[in-house]
C-alpha positions in Angstrom: 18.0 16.0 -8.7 15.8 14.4 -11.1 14.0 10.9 -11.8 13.7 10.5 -15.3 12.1 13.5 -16.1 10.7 15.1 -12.7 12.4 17.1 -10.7 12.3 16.6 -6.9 11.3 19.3 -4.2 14.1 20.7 -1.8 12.9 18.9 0.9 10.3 16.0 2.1 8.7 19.0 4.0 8.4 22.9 4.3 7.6 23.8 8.0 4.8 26.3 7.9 4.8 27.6 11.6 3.2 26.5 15.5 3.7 22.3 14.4 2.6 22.5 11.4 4.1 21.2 7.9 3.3 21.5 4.1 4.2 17.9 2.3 5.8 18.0 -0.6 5.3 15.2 -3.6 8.7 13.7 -2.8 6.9 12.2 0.4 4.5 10.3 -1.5 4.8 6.2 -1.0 4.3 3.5 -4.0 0.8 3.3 -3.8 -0.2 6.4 -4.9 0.8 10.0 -6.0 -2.0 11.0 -2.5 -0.5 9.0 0.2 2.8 9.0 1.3 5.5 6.6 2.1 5.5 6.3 6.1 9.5 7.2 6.0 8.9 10.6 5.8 6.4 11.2 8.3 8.1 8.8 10.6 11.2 11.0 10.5 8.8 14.2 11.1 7.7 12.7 14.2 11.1 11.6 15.5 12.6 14.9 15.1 10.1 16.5 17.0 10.4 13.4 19.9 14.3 14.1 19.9 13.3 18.3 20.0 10.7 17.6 22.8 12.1 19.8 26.0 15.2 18.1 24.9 18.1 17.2 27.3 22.2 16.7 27.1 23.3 13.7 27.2 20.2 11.7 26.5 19.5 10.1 23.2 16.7 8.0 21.8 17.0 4.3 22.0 13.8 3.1 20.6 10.9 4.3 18.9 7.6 2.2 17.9 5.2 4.3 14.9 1.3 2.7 14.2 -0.1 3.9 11.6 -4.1 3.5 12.2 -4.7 5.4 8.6 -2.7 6.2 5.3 -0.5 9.6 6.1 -2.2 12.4 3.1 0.3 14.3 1.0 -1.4 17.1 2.3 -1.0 19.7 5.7 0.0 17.9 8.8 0.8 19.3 12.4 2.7 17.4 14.7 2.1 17.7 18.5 4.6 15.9 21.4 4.0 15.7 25.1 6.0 13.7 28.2 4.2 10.6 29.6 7.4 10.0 32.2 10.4 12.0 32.5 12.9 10.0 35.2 16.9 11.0 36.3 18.0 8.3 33.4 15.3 7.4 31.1 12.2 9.7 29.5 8.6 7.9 27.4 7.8 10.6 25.1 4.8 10.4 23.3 3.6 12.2 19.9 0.3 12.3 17.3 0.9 13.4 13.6 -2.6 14.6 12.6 -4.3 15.7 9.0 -7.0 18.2 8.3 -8.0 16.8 12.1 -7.4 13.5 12.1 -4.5 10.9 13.7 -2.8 9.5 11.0 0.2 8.5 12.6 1.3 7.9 16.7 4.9 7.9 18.0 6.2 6.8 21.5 9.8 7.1 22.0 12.4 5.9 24.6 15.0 8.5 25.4 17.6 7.0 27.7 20.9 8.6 29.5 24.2 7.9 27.3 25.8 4.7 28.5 29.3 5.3 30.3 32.4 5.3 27.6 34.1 2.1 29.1 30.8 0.2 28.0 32.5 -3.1 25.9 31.3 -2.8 22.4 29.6 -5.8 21.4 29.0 -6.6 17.8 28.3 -10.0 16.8 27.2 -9.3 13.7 29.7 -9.2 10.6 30.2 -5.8 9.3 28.0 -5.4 6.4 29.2 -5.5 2.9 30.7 -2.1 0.9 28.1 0.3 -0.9 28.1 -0.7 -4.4 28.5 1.4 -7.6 26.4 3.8 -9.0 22.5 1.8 -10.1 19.7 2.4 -12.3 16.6 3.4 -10.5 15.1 0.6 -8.9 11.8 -1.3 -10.4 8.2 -2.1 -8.1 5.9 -3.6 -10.7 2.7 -0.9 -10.7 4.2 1.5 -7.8 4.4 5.2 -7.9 8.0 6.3 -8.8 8.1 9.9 -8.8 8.2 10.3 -4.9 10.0 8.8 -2.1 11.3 6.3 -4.2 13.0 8.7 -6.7 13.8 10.8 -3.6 16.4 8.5 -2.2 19.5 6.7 -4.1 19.3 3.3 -3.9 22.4 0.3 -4.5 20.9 -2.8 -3.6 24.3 -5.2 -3.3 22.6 -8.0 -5.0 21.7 -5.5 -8.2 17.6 -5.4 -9.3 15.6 -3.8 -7.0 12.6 -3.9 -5.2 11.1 -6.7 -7.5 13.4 -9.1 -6.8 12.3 -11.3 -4.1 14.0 -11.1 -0.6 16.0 -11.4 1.8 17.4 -8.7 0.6 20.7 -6.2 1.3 20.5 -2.8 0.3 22.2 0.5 0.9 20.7 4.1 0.9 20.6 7.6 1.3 18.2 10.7 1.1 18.6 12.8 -1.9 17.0 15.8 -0.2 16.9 16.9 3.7 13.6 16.2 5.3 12.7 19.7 6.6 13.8 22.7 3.9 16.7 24.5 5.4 18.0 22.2 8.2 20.4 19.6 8.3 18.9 15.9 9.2 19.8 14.0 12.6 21.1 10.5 13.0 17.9 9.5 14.0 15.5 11.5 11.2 18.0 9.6 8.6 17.4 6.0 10.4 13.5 7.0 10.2 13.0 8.1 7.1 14.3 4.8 6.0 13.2 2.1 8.6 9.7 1.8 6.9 11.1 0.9 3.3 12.8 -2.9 5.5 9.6 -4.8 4.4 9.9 -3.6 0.9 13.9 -4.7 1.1 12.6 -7.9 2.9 9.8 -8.4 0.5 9.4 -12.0 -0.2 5.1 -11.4 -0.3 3.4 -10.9 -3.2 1.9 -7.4 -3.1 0.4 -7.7 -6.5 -2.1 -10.4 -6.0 -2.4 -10.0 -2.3 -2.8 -6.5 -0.4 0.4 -6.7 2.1 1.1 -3.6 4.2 3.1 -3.0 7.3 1.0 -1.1 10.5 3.9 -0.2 12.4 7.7 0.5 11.9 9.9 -0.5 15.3 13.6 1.3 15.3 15.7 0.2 18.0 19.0 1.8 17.6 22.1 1.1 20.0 24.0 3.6 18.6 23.1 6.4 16.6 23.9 5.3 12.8 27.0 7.7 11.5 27.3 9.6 7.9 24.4 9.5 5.0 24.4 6.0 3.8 22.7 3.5 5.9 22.1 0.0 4.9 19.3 -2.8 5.5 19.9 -6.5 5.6 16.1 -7.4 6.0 13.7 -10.8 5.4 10.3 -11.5 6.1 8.4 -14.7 8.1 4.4 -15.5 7.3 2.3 -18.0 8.2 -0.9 -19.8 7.1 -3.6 -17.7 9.3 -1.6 -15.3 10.8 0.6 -12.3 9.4 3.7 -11.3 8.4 6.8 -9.9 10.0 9.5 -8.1 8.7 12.8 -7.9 10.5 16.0 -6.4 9.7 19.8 -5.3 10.6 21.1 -1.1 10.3 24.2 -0.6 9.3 26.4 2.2 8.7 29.4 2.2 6.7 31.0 0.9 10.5 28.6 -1.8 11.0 25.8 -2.6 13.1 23.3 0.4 14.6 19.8 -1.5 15.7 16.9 -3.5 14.5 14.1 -2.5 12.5 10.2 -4.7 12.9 7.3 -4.4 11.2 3.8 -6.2 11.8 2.6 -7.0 7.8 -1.3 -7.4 7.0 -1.7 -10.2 4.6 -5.2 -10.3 2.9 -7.0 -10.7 0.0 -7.7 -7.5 -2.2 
C-alpha cells in the first residue's frame, strides 16, 4: 500500500507488551509528521474498553474521548479500570498516557444487547452507494503521508477535504490497527469518528486555528463490513464555538451519531 511514493506500515500500532504500544507514522494526523490523528488512538482506547474484563452479551453503546493534549507519534500505554459494573449496563473508564503524561481519556457505556423483537427504527434514508475508485484527497498545507494516506477515501460529491462542507464521504482502513489482529466493529467506527469535522468542515483552518477536543460515538448498532460512511456538517457562532455533527452508515444504513466540540481562535 503506498501514497505516492511512501509505503505504509502494517499497522497503526505494534503492541509492545503489559499496555503498552509502539506508534507507527501511519498514525500521524494532518498537522504534523509528530502528532497523530486522534482516529488511531481513539480506536486504541476503545479496544481496550471493549477487552476490559469483558462480558457476553454486552456491547458498547457510547463512548465520549477528550483530548487535553496532542497524542505523540511516540510510545504510549493504555490503562482501563471499572467505575460501575450493574446486571445490564457497565461505565468503563480508560487514560492513554505518553512518556508519563495523559494525552487522551476514554469513558465508555457498555450496555446488555437489547431483546431480538426490538422494532428497528430508522428514519434516516439509507445513505448513498460507495463511489468508484478516487485520487487521494487534497488538505491545503496538511501532512499526507499518515493517516490520511492510511485510509481510502471516495467522498460521493468528488474533491476532498478542501471542499467546503456538509459533506458525504465513505471510507475504510488500509491497514489493521494493531499488527496481527483483526479490527472490531467498534475500533473501525473509532478510528474514523474523529476525521467528521474534517468531512463537515465548513471553518477555515488556514486562517483560523479550528480543532475538535473531543470525539462522541454513539452507536445503536454496531456498524457491519469495512466501509463506513459520514454524512457530517458543522454549526458556529459569533463568540462561542463550533460543533460538528454527523450520521454512520454502513453499506445497510444508519449505525449512530458522531459530535465534536471545535475550538475556534485566532492563530
Amino acid at each position: 500500500m503506498t501514497s505516492g511514493s511512501t509505503r505504509l506500515p502494517e499497522s497503526f500500532y505494534r503492541h509492545t507488551g503489559d499496555g503498552s504500544y509502539h506508534s507507527t507514522p501511519a498514525t500521524a494526523g494532518p498537522w504534523s509528521p509528530k502528532a497523530q490523528h486522534a482516529g488511531p488512538p481513539s480506536a486504541l482506547l476503545g479496544r481496550a474498553l471493549e477487552r476490559h474484563d469483558a462480558r457476553d452479551g454486552f456491547r458498547v453503546a457510547r463512548v465520549t474521548l477528550e483530548i487535553p493534549r496532542p497524542v505523540p507519534v511516540a510510545e504510549l500505554r493504555v490503562d482501563v479500570r471499572t467505575i460501575h459494573s450493574g446486571g445490564r449496563t457497565e461505565l468503563v473508564e480508560g487514560e492513554l498516557t505518553a512518556d508519563g503524561r495523559t494525552v487522551m481519556l476514554a469513558r465508555a457505556w457498555r450496555i446488555a444487547s437489547g431483546p431480538a423483537d426490538t422494532p428497528a427504527l430508522r428514519p434516516e434514508p439509507v445513505p448513498p452507494p460507495i463511489p468508484g475508485p478516487q485520487p487521494s484527497p487534497t488538505m491545503t498545507g496538511a501532512h499526507l503521508d499518515g493517516y490520511v494516506a492510511a485510509m481510502e477515501w471516495r467522498f460521493v460529491s468528488g474533491g476532498g477535504f478542501d471542499t467546503p462542507g456538509p459533506g458525504t464521504a465513505w471510507a475504510r482502513q488500509r491497514i489493521p490497527l494493531v499488527a496481527g489482529e483483526a479490527d472490531t466493529p467498534l475500533t473501525r467506527a473509532l478510528t474514523l469518528a474523529d476525521s467528521n469535522w474534517a468531512v463537515a468542515s465548513e471553518l477555515d483552518h488556514i486562517r483560523k486555528l479550528v480543532i475538535n477536543t473531543d470525539i462522541t460515538l454513539a452507536l445503536h448498532r454496531d456498524p457491519v463490513g469495512e466501509w463506513l460512511c459520514l454524512r457530517a456538517a458543522t454549526a458556529a457562532s459569533p463568540t462561542g464555538s463550533g460543533l460538528a455533527s454527523g450520521r454512520l452508515d454502513d453499506e445497510s444504513g444508519d449505525c449512530g451519531r458522531v459530535l465534536q466540540t471545535l475550538l475556534v481562535a485566532e492563530r
